[in-house]
C-alpha positions as CSV (number, residue, x, y, z in Angstrom):
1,X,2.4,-19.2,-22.7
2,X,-1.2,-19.3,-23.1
3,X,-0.8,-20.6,-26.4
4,X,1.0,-23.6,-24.4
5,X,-1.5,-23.9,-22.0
6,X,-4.8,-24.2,-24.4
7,X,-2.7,-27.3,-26.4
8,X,-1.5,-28.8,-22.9
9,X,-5.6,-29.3,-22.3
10,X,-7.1,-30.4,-25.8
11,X,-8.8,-33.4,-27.0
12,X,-5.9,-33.0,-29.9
13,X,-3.1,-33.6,-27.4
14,X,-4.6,-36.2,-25.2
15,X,-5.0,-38.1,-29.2
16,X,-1.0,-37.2,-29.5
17,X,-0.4,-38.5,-26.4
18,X,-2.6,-41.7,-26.6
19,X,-0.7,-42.4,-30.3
20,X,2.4,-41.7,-28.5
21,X,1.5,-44.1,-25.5
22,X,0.2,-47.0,-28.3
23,X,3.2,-46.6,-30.2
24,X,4.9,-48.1,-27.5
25,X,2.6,-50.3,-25.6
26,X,2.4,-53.4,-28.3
27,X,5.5,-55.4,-26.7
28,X,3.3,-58.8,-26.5
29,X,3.1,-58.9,-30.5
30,X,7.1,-58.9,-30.7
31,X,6.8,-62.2,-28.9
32,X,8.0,-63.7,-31.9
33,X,12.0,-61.7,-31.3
34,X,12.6,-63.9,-27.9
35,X,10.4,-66.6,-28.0
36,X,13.4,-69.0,-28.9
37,X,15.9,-67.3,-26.3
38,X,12.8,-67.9,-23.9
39,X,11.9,-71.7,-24.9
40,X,16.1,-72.3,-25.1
41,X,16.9,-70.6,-21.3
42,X,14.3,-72.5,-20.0
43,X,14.2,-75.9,-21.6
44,X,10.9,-75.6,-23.2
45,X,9.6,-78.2,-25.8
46,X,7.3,-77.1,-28.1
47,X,3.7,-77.2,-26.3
48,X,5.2,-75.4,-23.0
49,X,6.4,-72.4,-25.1
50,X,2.6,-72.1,-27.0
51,X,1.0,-72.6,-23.1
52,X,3.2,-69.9,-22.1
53,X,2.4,-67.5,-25.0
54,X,-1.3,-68.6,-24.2
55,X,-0.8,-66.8,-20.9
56,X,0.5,-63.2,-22.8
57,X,-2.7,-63.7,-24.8
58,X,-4.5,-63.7,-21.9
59,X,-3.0,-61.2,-20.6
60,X,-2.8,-58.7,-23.6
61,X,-6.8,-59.5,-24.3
62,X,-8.2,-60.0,-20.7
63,X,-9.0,-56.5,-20.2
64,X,-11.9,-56.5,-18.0
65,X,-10.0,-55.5,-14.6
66,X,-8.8,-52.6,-16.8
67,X,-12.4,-51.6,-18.0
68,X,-13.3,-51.6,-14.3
69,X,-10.9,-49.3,-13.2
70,X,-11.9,-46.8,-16.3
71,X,-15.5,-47.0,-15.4
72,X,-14.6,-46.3,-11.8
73,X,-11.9,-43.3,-12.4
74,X,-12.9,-42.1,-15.7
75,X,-16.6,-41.8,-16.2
76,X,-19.6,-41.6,-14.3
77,X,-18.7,-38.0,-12.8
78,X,-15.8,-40.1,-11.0
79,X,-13.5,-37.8,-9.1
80,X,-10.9,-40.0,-7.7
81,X,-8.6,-39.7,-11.0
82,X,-8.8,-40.2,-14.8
83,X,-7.6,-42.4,-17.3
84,X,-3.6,-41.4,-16.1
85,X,-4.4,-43.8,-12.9
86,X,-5.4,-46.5,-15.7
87,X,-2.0,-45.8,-17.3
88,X,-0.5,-45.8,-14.1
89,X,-1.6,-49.3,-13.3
90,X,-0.2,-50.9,-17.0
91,X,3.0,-49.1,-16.4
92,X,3.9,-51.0,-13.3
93,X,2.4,-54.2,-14.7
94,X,4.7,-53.6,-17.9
95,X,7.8,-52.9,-15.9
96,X,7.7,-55.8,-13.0
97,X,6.4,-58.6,-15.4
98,X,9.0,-57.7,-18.4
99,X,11.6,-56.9,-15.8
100,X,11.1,-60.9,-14.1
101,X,11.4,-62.4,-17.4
102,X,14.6,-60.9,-18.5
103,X,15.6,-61.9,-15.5
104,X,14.9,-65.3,-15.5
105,X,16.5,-66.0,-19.5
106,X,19.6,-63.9,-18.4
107,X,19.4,-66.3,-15.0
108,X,19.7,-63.8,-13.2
109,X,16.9,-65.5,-10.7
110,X,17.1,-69.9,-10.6
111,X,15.2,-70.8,-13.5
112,X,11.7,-70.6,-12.3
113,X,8.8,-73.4,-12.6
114,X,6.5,-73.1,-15.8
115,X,3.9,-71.6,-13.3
116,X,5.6,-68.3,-12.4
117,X,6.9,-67.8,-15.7
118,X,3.4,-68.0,-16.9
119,X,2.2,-65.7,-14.3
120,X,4.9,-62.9,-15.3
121,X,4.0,-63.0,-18.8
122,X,0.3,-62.8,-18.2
123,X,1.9,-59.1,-16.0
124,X,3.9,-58.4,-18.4
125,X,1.0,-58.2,-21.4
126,X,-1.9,-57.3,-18.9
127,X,-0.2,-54.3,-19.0
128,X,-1.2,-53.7,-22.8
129,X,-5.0,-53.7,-22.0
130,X,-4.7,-50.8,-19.1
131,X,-2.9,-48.8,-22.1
132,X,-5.6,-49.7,-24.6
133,X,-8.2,-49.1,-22.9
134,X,-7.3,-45.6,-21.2
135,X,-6.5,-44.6,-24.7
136,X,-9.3,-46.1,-26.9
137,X,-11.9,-45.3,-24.6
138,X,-11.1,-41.8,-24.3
139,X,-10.9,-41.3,-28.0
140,X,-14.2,-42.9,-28.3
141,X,-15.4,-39.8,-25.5
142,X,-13.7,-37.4,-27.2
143,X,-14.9,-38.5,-30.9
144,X,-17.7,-39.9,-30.5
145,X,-19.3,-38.9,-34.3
146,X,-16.3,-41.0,-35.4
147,X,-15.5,-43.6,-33.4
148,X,-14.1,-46.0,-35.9
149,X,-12.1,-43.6,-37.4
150,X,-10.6,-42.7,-33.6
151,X,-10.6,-46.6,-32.8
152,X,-8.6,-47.5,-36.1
153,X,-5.7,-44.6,-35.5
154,X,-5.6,-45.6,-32.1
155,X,-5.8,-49.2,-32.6
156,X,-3.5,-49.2,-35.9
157,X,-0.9,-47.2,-33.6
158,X,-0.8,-50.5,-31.0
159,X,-0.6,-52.6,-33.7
160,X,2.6,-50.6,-35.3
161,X,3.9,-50.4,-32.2
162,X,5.7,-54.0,-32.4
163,X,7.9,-52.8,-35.2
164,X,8.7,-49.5,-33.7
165,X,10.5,-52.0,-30.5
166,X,11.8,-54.2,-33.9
167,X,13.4,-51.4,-35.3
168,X,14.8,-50.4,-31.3
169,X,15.9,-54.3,-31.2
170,X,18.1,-54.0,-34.5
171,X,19.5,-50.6,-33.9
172,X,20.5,-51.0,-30.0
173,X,20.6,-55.0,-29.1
174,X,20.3,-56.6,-32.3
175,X,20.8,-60.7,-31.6
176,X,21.0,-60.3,-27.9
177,X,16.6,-61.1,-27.6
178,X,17.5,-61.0,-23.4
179,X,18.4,-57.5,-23.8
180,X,15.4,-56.6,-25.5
181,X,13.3,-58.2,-22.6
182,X,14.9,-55.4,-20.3
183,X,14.1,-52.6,-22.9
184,X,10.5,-53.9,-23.2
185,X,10.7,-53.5,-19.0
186,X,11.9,-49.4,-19.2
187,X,11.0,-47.9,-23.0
188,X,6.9,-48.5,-22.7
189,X,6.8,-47.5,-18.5
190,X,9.0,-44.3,-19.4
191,X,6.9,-43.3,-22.5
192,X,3.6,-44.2,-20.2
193,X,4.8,-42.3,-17.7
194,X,6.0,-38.7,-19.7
195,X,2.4,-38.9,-21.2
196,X,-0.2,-40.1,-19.9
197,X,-0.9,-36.4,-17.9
198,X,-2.3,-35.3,-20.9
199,X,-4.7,-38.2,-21.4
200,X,-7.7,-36.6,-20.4
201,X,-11.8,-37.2,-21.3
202,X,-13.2,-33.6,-23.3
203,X,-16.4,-32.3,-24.0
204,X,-17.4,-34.5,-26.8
205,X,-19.5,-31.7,-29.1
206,X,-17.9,-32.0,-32.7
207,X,-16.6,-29.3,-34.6
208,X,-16.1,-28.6,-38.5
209,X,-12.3,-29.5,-38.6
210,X,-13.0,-33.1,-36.4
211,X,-13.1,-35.0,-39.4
212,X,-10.3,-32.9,-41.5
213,X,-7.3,-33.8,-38.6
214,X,-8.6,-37.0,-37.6
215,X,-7.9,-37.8,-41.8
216,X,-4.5,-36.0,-41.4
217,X,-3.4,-38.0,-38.1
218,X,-4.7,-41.1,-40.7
219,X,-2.0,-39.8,-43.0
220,X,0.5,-39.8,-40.7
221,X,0.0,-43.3,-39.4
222,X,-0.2,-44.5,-43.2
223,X,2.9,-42.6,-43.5
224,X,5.0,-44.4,-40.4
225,X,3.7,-47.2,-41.4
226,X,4.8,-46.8,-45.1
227,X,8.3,-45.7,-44.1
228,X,8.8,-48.7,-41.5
229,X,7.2,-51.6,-44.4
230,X,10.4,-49.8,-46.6
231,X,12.7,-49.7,-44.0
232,X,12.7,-53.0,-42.9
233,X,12.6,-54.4,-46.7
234,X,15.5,-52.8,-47.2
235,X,17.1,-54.0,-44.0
236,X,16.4,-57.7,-45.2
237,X,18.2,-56.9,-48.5
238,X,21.1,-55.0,-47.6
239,X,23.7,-54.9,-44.6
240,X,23.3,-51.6,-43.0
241,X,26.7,-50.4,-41.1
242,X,25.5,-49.3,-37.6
243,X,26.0,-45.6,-37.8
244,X,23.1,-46.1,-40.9
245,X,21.0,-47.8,-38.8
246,X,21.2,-44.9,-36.0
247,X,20.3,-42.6,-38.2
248,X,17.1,-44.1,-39.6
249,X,15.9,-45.4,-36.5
250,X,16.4,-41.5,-34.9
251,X,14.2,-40.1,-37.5
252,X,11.1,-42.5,-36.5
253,X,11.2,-41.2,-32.8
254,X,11.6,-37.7,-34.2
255,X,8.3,-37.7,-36.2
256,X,6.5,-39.8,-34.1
257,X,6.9,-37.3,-31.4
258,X,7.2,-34.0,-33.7
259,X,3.9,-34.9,-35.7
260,X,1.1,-35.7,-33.6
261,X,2.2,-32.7,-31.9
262,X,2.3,-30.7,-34.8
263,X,-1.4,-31.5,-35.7
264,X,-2.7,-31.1,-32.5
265,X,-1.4,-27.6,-32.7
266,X,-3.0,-26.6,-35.8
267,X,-6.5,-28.3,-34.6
268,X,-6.4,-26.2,-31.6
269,X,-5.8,-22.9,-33.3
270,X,-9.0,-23.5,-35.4
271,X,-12.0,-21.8,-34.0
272,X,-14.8,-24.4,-33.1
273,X,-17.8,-24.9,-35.1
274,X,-20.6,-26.8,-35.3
275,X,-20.1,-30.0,-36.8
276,X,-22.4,-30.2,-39.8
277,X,-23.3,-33.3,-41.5
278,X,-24.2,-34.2,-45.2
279,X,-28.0,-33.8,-45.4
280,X,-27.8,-36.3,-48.3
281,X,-26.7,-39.2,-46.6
282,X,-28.8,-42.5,-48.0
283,X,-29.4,-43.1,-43.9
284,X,-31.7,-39.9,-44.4
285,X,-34.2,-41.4,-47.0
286,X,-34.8,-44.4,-44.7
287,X,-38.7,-44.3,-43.8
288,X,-39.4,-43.5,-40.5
289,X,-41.8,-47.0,-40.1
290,X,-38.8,-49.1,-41.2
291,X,-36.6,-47.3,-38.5
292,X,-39.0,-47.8,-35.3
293,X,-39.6,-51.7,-36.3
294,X,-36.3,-52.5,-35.6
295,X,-35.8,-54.4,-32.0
296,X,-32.9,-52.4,-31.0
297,X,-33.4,-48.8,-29.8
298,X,-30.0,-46.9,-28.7
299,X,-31.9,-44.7,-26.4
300,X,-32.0,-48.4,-24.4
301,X,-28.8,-49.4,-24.8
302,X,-26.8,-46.2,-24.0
303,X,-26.1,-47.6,-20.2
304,X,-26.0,-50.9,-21.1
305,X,-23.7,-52.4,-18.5
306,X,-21.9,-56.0,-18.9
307,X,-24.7,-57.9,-16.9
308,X,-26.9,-57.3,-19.5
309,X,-24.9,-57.4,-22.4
310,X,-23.8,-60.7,-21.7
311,X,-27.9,-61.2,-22.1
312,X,-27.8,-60.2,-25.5
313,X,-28.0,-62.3,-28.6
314,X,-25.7,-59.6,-30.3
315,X,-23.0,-60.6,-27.3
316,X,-22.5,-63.9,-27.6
317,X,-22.4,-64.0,-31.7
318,X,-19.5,-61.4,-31.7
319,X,-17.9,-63.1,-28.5
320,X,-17.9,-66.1,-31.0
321,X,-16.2,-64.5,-34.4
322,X,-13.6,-63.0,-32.2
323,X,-13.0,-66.4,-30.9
324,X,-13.0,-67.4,-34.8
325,X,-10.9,-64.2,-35.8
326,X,-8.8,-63.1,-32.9
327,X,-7.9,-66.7,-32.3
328,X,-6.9,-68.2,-35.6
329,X,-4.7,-64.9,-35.9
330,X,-3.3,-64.8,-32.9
331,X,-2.1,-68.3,-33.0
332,X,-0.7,-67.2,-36.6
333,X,2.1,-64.4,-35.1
334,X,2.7,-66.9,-32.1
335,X,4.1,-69.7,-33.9
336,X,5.6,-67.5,-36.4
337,X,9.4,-68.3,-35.9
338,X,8.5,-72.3,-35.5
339,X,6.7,-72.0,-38.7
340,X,9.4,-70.3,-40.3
341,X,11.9,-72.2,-39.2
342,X,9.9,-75.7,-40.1
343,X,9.7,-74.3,-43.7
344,X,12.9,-73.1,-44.1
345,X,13.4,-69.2,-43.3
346,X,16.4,-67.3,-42.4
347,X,16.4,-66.1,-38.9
348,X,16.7,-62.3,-40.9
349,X,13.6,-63.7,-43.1
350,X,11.7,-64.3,-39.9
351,X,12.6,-61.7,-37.7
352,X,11.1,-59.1,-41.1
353,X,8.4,-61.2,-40.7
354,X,7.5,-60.4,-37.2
355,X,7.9,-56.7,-38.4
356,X,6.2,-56.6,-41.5
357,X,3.1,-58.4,-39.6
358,X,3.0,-55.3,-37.4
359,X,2.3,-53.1,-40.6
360,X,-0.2,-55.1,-41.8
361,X,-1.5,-55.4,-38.3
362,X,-1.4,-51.9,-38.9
363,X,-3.3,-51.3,-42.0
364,X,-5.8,-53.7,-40.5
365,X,-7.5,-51.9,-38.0
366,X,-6.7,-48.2,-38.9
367,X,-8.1,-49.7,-42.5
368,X,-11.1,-50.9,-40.9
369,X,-12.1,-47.8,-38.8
370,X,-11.6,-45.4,-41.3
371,X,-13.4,-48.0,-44.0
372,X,-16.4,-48.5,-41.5
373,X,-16.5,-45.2,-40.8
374,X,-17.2,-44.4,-44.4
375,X,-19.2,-47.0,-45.4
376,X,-21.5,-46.2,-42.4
377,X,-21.9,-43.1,-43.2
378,X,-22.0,-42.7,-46.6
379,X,-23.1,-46.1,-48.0
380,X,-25.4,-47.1,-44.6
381,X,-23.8,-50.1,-44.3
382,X,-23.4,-52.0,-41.4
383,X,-19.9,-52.6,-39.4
384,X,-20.8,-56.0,-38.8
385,X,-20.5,-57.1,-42.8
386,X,-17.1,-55.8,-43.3
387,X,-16.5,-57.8,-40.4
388,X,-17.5,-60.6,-42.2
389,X,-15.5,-59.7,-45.3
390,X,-12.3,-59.6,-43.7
391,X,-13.1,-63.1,-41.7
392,X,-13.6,-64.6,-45.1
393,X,-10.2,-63.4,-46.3
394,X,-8.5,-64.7,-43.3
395,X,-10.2,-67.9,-43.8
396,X,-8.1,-67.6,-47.7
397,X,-4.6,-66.4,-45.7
398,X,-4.5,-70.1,-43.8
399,X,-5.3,-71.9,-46.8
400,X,-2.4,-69.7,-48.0
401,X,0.0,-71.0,-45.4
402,X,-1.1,-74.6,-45.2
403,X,-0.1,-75.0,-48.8
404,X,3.6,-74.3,-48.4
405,X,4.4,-73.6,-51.6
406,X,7.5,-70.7,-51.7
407,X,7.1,-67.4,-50.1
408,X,3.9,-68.8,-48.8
409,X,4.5,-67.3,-45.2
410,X,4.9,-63.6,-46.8
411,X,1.6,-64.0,-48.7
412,X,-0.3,-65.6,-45.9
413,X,1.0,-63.3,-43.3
414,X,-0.1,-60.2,-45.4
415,X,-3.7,-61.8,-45.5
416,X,-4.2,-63.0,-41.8
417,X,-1.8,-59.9,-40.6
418,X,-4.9,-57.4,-42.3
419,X,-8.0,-59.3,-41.4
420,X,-6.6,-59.8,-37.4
421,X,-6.0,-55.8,-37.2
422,X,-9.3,-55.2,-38.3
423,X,-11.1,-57.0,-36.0
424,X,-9.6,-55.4,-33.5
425,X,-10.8,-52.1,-34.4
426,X,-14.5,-53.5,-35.9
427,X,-15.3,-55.1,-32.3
428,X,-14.7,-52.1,-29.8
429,X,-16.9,-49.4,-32.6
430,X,-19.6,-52.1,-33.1
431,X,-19.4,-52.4,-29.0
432,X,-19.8,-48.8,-28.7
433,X,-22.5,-48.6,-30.7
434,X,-25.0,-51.2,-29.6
435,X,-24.2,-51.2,-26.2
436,X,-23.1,-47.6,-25.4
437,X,-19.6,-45.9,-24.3
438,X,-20.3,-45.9,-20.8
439,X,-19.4,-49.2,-19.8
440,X,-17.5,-49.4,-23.0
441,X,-14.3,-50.3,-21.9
442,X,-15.5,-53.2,-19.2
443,X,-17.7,-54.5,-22.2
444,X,-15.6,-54.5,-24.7
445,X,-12.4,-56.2,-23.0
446,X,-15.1,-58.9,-22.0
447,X,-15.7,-59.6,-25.7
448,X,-11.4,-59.5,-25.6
449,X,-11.2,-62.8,-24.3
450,X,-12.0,-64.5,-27.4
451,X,-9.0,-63.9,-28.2
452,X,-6.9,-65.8,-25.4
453,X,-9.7,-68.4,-25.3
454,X,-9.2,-69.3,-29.8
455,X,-5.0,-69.2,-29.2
456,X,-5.4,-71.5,-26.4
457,X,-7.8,-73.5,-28.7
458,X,-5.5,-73.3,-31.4
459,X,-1.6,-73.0,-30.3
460,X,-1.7,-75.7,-28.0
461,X,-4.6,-78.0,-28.5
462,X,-4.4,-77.7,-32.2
463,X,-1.1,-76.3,-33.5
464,X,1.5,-77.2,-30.3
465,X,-0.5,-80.8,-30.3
466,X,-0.1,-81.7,-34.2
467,X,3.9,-80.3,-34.3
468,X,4.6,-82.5,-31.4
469,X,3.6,-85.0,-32.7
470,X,4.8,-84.6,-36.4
471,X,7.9,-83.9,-34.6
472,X,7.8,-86.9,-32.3
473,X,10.3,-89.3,-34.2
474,X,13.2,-86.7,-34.5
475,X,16.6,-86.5,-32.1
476,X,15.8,-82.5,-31.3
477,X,12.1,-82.7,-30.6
478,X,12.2,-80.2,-34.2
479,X,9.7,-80.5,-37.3
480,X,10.5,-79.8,-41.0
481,X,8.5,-79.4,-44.1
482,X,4.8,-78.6,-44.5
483,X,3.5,-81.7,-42.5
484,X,4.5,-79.8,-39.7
485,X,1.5,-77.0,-40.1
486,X,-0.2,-78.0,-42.7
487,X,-3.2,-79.4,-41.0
488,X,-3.3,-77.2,-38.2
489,X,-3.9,-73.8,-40.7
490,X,-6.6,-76.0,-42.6
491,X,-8.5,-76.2,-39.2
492,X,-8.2,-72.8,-38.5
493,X,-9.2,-71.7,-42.1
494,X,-12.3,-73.8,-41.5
495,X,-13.1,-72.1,-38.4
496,X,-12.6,-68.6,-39.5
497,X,-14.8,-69.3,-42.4
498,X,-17.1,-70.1,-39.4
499,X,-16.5,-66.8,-38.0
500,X,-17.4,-65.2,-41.5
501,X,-20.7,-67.2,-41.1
502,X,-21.8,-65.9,-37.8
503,X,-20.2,-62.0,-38.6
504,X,-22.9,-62.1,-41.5
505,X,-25.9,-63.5,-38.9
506,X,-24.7,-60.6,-37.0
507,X,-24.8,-58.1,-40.1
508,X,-28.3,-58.8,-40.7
509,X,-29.5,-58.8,-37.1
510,X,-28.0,-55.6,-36.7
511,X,-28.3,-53.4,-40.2
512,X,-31.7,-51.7,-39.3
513,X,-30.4,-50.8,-35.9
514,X,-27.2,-49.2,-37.4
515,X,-29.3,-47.5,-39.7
516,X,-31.6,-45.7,-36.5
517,X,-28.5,-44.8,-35.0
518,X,-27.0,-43.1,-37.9
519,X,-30.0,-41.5,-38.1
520,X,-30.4,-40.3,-34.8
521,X,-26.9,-38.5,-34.8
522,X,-27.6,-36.8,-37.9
523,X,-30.4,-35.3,-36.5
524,X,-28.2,-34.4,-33.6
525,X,-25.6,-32.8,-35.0
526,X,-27.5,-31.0,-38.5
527,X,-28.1,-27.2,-38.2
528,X,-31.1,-26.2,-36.6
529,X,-33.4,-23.8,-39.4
């Protein structure tokens, strides 16, 4: 009993939980399973459905309200709640707005002006940044020596999370998209609500093992993710009768529950120690003069709130790669079906699609926490230049699509899919870090609304604008062939290489200032002689 009672109140279980929670919380990145039954019901052309999926961006990046609430009920020696009243608040947003839209493609309810739909969408994917946030943020407390690391798993989990409700669609209401609107309504609110009591902010002091189950929860998501990438390849290959599908859709819930709680179990038993850190780290050999001429100085910064962020240089240039990154990606896994379907894919081909850009959503930003983590530490590089590096590569995966040439959406989707993840988990671990964790979360989803701002940019005044009118001239308002696209992901590949551009002004405004804090944690956290 007491064993059950030291795990129900560990920084291990309130990570178990959180996975659990972002495991289920991604619904607005399976957009791609009912955007047709949506734009069909409803009568949609082309540019309403990408102004409509502008609203869920909005929605699922416009966080601030949620960072708010955190800083008010989570922090600052708050005592009106914790992050479960953050949870709380996503959970009814998921439920009502989710619940509305089902209802309105099912016409259940008159079919509704453009307006309200809009509104219930935005709901529907606010809800994603309450969960985010509660989770991310409290990882970041709990971890803080390795916050990208904590950020990536967390983040990676949320980005999985669209083909964990895939592989629910196929196994329960496979080609029936209106019934996977009502399960997007109950399975995220039920899961939010079972776990979100053990959510909780811990004493942050590190121990020996941090490191050691933080890299096997790593395994385990590189493991889901591993078995989901072979699962649904083999689902788009062969015809699976539907008491196989059962059964390999129950083992995913099974681990996913079984194994976070299984490591969180075995990190609690451990006796805490000190965390020690490598005395050789290259950080260490950094002169002292070089350190204290830099213009940044975290003692400063630790209760940076948003007013004065927003009067930071630093800000404002990764506001503007996120618009670059966040955007161009975004509007990627919008119009995935319409691209698809423009050059030719199965409906099978492009539902895999949707999945398989969750895994490499996925491999994005757990890749790019752990990565940073690493090259931080060991290599005393700077987050902001892998930043750059994966805007670059994004910048190659539109060219990729533009071209058109066969299997390009597979290729392309791998590329963009990567690079989008890891921006996700890069901008909330560099915003921690130059701005402080206490007004993290408000901070952070601030800098989140690149990312409605570049898919509005993109899907409708760029992408929804050219198909339009590419497909101007046809009986069914529908375009074919590369002509419809091509143009659009050359634009966007010139303004992620953009992106790259102002990622590496950011690198080198920010490398001596990531090297002081590196510095000061080490001599934090090394053993006292």
């Amino acid at each position: 009993m007491a064993a059950v009672e030291m795990l129900s109140s560990s920084k291990w279980t309130a990570t178990a939980a959180s996975i659990w929670i972002q495991c289920a919380g991604g619904a607005s990145y399976s957009f791609g399973i009912y955007s047709s039954a949506l734009k069909s019901s409803q009568g949609y052309d082309q540019s309403t459905l990408d102004t409509v999926s502008v609203f869920k961006d909005i929605g699922a990046n416009a966080g601030v309200l949620s960072g708010i609430l955190y800083s008010a009920v989570a922090t600052n020696g708050s005592r009106i709640g914790g992050p479960w009243v953050v949870l709380v608040a996503g959970a009814v947003q998921c439920f009502v707005g989710y619940f509305f839209l089902w209802a309105a493609v099912t016409g259940l309810v008159e079919t509704p002006p453009v307006a309200v739909v809009c509104l219930f969408m935005l709901l529907a994917a606010h809800a994603q940044t309450f969960f985010s946030t509660a989770n991310v943020v409290t990882g970041v407390h709990n971890f803080s020596n390795y916050s990208g690391t904590i950020v990536g798993i967390l983040k990676g989990f949320l980005g999985l999370s669209s083909a964990v409700l895939v592989q629910v669609y196929d196994t329960f209401c496979k080609g029936n998209p209106s019934a996977f609107l009502l399960l997007l309504a109950l399975f995220p609110t039920s899961v939010t609500i079972l776990s979100m009591p053990l959510v909780r902010i811990y004493e942050a002091g590190g121990a020996a093992s941090d490191k050691k189950y933080l890299n096997i929860f790593s395994a385990f998501a590189l493991i889901t993710s591993a078995y989901l990438m072979v699962l649904i390849i083999f689902q788009n290959i062969l015809t699976f009768p539907s008491w196989a599908s059962i059964l390999t859709f129950t083992a995913l819930p099974l681990a996913l529950i079984a194994s976070p709680l299984g490591i969180a179990f075995k990190a609690q038993n451990l006796q805490p120690k000190k965390l020690p850190e490598a005395l050789n780290d290259p950080l260490l050999k950094i002169p002292e003069s070089v350190l204290a001429s830099t213009e940044f100085h975290v003692s400063d910064d630790e209760d940076m709130n948003l007013q004065r962020a927003t009067c930071c240089v630093d800000f404002w240039l990764l506001f503007i790669a996120m618009v670059c990154g966040m955007g161009s990606g975004l509007a990627t896994i919008n119009n995935m079906s319409q691209i698809g379907e423009s050059l030719g894919y199965t409906t099978v081909e492009i539902n895999s699609l949707v999945s398989l850009w969750s895994i490499w959503n996925f491999l994005g930003r757990f890749g790019a926490g752990f990565i940073s983590d690493y090259l931080l530490h060991k290599k005393g590089w700077a987050r902001p230049f892998l930043m750059a590096v994966t805007l670059a590569i994004m910048a190659a995966g539109h060219i990729v699509i533009a071209s058109g040439f066969s299997g390009n959406l597979y290729v392309g989707s791998i590329l963009v899919g990567i690079c989008y993840g890891s921006q996700w988990s890069l901008m909330p671990t560099i915003t921690s870090e130059i701005f402080g964790i206490r007004h993290m979360g408000t901070i952070f989803n601030t800098i989140a609304i690149a990312s409605p701002v570049g898919s509005y940019i993109f899907s409708v005044r760029v992408i929804g604008f050219i198909y339009d009118r590419e497909a101007s001239g046809e009986d069914d308002d529908s375009c074919s062939g590369t002509r419809c696209f091509m143009l659009s992901f050359f634009i966007m590949a010139s303004v992620a290489f953009f992106g790259f551009l102002v990622a590496l002004a950011l690198f080198f405004r920010t490398r001596r200032f990531y090297h002081s804090i590196v510095l000061k944690r080490l001599r934090h956290s090394s053993p006292r002689w």
